[in-house]
C-alpha positions in Angstrom: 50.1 -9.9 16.8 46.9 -8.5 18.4 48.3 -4.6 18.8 48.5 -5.0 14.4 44.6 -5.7 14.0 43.7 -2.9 17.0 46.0 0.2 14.8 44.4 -0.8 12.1 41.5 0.9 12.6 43.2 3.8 13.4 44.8 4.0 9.9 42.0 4.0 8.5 41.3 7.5 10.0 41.9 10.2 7.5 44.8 12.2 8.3 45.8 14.0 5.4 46.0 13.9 1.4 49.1 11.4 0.6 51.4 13.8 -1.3 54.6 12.0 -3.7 58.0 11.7 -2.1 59.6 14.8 -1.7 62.9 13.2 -1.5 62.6 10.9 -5.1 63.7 14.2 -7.1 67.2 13.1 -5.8 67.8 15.2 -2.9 70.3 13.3 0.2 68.7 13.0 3.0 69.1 10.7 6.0 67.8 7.1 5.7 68.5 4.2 7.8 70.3 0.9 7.4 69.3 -2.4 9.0 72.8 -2.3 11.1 71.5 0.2 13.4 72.5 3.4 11.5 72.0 6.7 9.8 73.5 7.0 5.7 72.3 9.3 3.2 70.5 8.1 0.0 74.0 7.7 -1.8 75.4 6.0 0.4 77.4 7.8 2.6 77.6 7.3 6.5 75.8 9.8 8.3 77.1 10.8 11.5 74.3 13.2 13.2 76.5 16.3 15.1 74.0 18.6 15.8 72.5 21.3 18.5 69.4 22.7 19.5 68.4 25.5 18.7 65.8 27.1 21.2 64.7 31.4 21.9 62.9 31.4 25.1 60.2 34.3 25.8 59.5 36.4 28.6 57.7 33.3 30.4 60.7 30.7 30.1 58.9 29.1 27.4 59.8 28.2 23.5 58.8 30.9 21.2 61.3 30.4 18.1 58.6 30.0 16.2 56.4 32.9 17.3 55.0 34.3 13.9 55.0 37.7 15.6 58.5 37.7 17.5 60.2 35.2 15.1 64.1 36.4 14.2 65.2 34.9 10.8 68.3 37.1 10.5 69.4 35.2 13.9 68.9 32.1 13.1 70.2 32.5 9.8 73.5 33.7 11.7 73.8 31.0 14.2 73.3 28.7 11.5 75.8 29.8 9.6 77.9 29.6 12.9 77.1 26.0 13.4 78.0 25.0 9.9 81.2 26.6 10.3 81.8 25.1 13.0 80.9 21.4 11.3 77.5 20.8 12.5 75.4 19.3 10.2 71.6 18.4 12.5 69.9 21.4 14.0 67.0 20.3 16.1 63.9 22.7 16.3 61.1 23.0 18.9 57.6 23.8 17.0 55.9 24.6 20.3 55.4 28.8 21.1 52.4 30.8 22.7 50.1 30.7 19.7 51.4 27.1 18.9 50.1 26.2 22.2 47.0 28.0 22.4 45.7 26.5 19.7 46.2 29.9 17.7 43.0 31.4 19.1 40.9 28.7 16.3 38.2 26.5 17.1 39.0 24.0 15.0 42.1 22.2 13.8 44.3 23.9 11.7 47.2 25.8 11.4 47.6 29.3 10.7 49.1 30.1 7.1 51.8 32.9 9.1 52.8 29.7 11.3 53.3 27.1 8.3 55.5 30.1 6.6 57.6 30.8 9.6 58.3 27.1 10.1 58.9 26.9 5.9 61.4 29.9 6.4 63.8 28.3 9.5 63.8 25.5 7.3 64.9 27.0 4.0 67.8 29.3 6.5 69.0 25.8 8.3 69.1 24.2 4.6 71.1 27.0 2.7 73.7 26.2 5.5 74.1 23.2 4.7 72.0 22.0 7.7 69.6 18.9 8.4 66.6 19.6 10.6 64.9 17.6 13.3 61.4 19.2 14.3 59.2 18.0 17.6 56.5 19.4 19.6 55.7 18.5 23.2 51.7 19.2 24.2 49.1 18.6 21.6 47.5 22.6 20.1 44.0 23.1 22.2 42.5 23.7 19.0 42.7 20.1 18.1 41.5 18.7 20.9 37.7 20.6 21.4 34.9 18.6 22.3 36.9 16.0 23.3 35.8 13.8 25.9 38.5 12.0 28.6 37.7 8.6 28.6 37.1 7.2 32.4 40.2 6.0 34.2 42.3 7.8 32.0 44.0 11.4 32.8 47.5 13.7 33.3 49.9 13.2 29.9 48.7 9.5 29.6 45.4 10.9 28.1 48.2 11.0 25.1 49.0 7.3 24.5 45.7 5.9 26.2 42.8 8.4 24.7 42.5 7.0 20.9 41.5 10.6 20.3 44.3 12.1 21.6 46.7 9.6 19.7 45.0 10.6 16.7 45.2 14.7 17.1 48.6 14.6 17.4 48.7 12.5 14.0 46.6 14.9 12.5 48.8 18.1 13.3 51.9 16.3 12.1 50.1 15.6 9.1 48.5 18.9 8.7 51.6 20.6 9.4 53.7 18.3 7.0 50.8 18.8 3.8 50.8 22.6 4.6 54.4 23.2 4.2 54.4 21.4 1.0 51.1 23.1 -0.2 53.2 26.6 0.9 56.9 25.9 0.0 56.5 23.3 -3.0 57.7 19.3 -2.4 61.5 20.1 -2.0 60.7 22.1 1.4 61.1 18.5 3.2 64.0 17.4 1.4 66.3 18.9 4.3 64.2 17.5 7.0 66.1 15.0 8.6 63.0 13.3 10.7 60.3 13.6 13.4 60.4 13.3 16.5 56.8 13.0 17.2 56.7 14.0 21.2 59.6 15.5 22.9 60.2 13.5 26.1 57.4 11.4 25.7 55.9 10.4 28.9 53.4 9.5 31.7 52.9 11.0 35.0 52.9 8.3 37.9 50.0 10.4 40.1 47.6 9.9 36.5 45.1 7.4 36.6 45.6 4.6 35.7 48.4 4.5 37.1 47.5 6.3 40.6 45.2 2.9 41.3 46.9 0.2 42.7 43.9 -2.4 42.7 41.1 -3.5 39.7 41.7 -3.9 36.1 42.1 -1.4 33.2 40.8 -2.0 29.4 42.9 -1.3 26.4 41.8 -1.9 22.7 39.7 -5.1 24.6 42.6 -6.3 26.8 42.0 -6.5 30.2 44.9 -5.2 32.3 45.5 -5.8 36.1 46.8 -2.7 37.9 48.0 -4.5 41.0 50.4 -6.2 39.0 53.5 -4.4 37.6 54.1 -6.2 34.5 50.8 -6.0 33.6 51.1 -2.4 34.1 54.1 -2.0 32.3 52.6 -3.9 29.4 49.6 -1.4 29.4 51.7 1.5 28.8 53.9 -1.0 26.1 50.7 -1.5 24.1 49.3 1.9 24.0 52.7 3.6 22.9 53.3 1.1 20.3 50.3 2.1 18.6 50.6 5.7 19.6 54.4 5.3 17.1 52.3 3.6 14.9 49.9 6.1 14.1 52.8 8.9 14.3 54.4 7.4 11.7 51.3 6.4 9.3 50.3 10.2 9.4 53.9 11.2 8.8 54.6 8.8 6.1 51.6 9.5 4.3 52.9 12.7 3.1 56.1 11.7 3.2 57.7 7.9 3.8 61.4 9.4 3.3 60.6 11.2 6.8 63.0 9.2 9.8 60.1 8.9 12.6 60.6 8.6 16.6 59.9 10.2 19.8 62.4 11.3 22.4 62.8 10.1 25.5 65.0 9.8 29.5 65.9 7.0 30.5 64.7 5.4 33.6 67.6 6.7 35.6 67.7 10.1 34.6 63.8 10.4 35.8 64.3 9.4 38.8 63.5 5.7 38.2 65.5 2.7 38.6 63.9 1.2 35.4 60.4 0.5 33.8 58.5 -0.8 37.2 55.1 -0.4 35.5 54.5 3.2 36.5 55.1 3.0 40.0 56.3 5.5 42.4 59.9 5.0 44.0 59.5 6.1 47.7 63.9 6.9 48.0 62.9 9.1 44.6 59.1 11.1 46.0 60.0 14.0 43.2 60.1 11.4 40.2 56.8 11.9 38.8 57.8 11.5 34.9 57.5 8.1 33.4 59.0 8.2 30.4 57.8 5.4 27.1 60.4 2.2 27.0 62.8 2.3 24.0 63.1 -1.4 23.9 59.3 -1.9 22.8 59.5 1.0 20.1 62.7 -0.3 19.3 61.1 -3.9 18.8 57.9 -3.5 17.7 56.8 -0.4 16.5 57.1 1.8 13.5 59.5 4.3 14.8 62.7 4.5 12.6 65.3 5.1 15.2 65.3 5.5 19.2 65.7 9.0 20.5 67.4 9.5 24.1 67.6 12.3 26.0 70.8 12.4 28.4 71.9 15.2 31.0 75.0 15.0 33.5 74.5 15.6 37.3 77.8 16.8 37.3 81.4 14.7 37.4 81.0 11.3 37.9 77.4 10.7 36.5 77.4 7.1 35.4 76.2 7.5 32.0 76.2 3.5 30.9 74.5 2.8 34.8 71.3 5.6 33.2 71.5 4.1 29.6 71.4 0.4 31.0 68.2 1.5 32.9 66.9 2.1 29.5 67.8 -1.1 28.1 71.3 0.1 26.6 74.2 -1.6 26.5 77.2 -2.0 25.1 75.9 -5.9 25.4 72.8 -5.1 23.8 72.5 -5.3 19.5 69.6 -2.8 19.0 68.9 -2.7 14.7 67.8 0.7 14.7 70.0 3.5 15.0 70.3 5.4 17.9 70.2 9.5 18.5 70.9 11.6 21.4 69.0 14.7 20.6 69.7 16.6 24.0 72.9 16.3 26.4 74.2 19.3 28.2 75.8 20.7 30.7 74.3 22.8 33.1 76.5 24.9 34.6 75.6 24.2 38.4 76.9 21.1 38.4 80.9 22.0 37.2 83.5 24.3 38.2 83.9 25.8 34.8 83.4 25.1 31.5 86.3 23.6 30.5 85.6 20.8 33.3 82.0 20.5 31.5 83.5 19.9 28.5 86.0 17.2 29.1 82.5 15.3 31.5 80.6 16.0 27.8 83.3 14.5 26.0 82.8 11.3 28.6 79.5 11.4 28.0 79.6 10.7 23.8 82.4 8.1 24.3 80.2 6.3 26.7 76.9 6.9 24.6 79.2 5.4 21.3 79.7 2.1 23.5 75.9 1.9 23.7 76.0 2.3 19.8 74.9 6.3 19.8 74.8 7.5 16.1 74.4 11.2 16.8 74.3 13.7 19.2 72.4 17.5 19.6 73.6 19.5 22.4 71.3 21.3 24.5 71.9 24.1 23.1 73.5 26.3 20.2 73.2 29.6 22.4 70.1 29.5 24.8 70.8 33.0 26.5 67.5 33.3 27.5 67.2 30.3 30.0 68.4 30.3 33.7 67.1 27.7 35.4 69.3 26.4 35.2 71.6 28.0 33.1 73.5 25.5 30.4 76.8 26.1 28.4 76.2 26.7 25.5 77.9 25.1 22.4 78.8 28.6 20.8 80.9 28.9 23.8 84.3 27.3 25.1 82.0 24.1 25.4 81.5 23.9 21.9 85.1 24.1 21.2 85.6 21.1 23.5 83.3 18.9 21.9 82.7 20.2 18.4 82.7 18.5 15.1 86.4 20.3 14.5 87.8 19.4 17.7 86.1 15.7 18.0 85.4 14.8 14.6 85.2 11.2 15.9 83.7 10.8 19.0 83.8 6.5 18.8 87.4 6.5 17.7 88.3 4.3 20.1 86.9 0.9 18.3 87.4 -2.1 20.8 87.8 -5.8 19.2 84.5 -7.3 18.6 83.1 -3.7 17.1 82.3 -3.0 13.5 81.3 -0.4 11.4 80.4 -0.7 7.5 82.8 0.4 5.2 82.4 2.7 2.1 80.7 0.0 0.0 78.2 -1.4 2.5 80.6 -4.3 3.1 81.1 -4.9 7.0 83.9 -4.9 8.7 85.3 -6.0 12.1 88.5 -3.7 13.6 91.0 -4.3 16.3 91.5 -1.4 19.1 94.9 -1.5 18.1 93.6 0.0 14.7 95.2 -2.4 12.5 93.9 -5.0 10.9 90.1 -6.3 10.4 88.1 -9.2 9.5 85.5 -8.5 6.3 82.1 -10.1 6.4 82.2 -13.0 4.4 78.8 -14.7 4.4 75.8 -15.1 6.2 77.3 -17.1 9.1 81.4 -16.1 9.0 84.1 -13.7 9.1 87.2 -13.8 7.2 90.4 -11.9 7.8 92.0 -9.7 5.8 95.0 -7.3 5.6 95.5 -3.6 6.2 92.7 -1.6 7.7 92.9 1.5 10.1 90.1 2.1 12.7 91.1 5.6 13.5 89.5 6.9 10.7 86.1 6.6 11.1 83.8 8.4 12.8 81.2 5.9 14.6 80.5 2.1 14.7 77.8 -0.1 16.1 78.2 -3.9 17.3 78.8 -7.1 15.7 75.8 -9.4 16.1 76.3 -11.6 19.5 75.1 -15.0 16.8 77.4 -14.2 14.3 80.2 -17.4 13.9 83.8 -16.6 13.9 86.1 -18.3 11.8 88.8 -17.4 13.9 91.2 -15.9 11.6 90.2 -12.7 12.6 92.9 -10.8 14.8 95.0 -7.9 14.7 97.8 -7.9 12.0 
């Protein structure tokens, strides 16, 4: 395939010295089956039920990570309040005021007080028994002097469309990634559960190119016409598969235990009836974010899993209807797993929190139909934001959809569904909870006796290909 020859010259790019595993000492962490999801390196399923956790400074914005402002005694306590609770994913925003302005450097690089802060909420989140998802939105200023915006191109699709810009934020994972190990010694990854590369990855529709409607844009030597929508939509296909691509080569050159994705809305929850090729939707004239297309990263890039991001409108939001805009479906076999790294409930949109609770407990069943493998509420116990306000999972919310009060969110297995069983083995169940049909060979199903559904926590779908023998039914 063409994109494969174009990354390669970005690979070649030197983006940090290649460091050994820092998983192969035997420490679990999270790696991913072909079925589409998450086990640990023994084995085990692995069910991500996890929160956010965000501090907010004076200006609305994330400064968890502020060297100077940065409270390890509170994190360290809400982490030992999550793990109580039965969390086991805590997802952390890199992004603060130095983060973001470039830490007053003139070069890339990252400040030996920021690699140590970042070193120490890992270390707290691992004593607790905690996995850790880290991300960053906009790329430090520091790494992005005496760059040049190439003509045509501007907004947040300088990001996937700039080769420079694709390769700076390689480089800060990478430096990031080298500098914690050179600080904190190999194991300090070990309880890193992946990378999410950009949080809420994205375009905006009034950028160019995508504010032309006429001529022809160049990519890596393709010619793309912007009066056509596919053609449009392909652009923007191409440029973030070799945006993951380069993501994950940085990532995995210092580590290639590290899960790798980006998050992003669906369609629907943009403002967007689906991918139209970056166009604006005149009922929608305050949709502005185009978000990157699941399906292609899914498909054909490097990324290890698909990360969603999925917020309620209140009772009655049709979570399959904004999932399906994305390409989801119950219908749909996707071979990578699937995360839902932010859902929340913000509390404009319900009468109280209990009613926000039971529309969050909607929420994961629908999301498990899609084949969801995790979920990280938005968030642990943001006190600082207000607009809008969200519950907050330390709260009554929390208790409504917890890991002790939902242990199993996909409990409710429907004929047709399986899961893998303790030894890898597949298996289909009945809804009734009785009964299944254990994977064979390549091409059948076989029945067999006994069986209970009820105790396991997720599942994802049988291939639509695979060949009944018809024995299979409930017993």
């Amino acid at each position: 395939m063409i994109y494969r020859s174009i990354i390669g010259f970005f690979l070649t790019v030197t983006l940090g010295t290649a460091i050994p595993d820092a998983h192969a000492d035997g420490i679990v962490t999270a790696t991913v089956l072909g079925q589409g999801v998450f086990q640990t390196t023994d084995g085990a399923r692995f069910i991500a039920r996890g929160a956010n956790y965000v501090r907010l400074g004076a200006g609305g914005w994330h400064d968890t990570l502020e060297p100077a402002t940065y409270d390890g005694p509170r994190a360290d306590a809400a982490f030992a309040a999550m793990a109580a609770q039965g969390y086991n994913l805590v997802r952390i925003t890199l992004d603060c005021p130095s983060f973001q302005g470039g830490f007053g450097l003139w070069a890339p690089g990252l400040p030996d007080t920021y690699v140590a802060t970042v070193a120490d909420v890992i270390t707290r989140a691992a004593a607790h028994g905690l996995r850790v998802l880290l991300t960053f939105s906009s790329i430090p200023p520091n790494y992005l002097i005496g760059l040049t915006p190439p003509a045509q191109v501007s907004g947040a699709t300088l990001n996937y469309l700039d080769p420079a810009y694709v390769t700076a934020r390689a480089q800060v994972w990478s430096d990031l990634l080298t500098a914690l190990v050179r600080t904190a010694g190999r194991a300090i990854l070990a309880p890193v559960f992946g990378i999410d590369a950009e949080n809420e990855a994205e375009v905006g529709i009034a950028d160019q190119p995508w504010s032309a409607t006429a001529g022809t844009f160049t990519l890596y030597g393709i010619d793309f016409d912007l009066s056509d929508p596919a053609s449009r939509q392909w652009l923007l296909d191409l440029a973030a598969i070799v945006w993951m691509d380069t993501q994950a080569a940085a990532i995995h050159a210092v580590d290639p235990s590290l899960l790798v994705s980006t998050s992003v809305f669906s369609p629907v929850q943009a403002g967007f009836p689906g991918f139209n090729g970056v166009q604006p939707v005149a009922a929608r004239p305050g949709a502005t974010r185009y978000p990157l297309r699941p399906m292609m990263l899914m498909a054909l890039s490097a990324a290890d899993y698909v990360d969603i991001h999925e917020y309620s409108a209140g009772v009655g939001w049709n979570y399959a209807a904004s999932l399906a805009s994305a390409e989801i479906t119950a219908a749909t076999p996707w071979p990578k797993p699937l995360l839902l790294s932010e859902y929340g409930a913000a509390v404009p949109f319900y009468a109280d929190e209990g009613a926000a609770g039971a529309d969050m407990q909607a929420e994961m069943a629908a999301t498990c139909a899609a084949g969801v493998s995790g979920w990280a509420i938005w968030t642990w116990d943001t006190t600082e934001q207000t607009n809008p306000a969200f519950y907050t999972a330390d709260g009554l919310l929390g208790t409504a959809i917890g890991p002790q009060t939902l242990p199993q969110p996909c409990e409710d297995i429907a004929a047709g569904d399986f899961v893998l069983n303790d030894t890898g083995a597949a298996q289909i169940f009945h809804s009734t909870g009785n009964g299944y049909c254990t994977y064979a060979s390549p091409a059948s199903w076989q029945a067999a006796t006994g069986g209970d559904a009820l105790n396991l926590p997720s599942y994802s779908r049988i291939p639509l290909d695979m060949i009944s023998t018809g024995l299979c039914s409930a017993q």
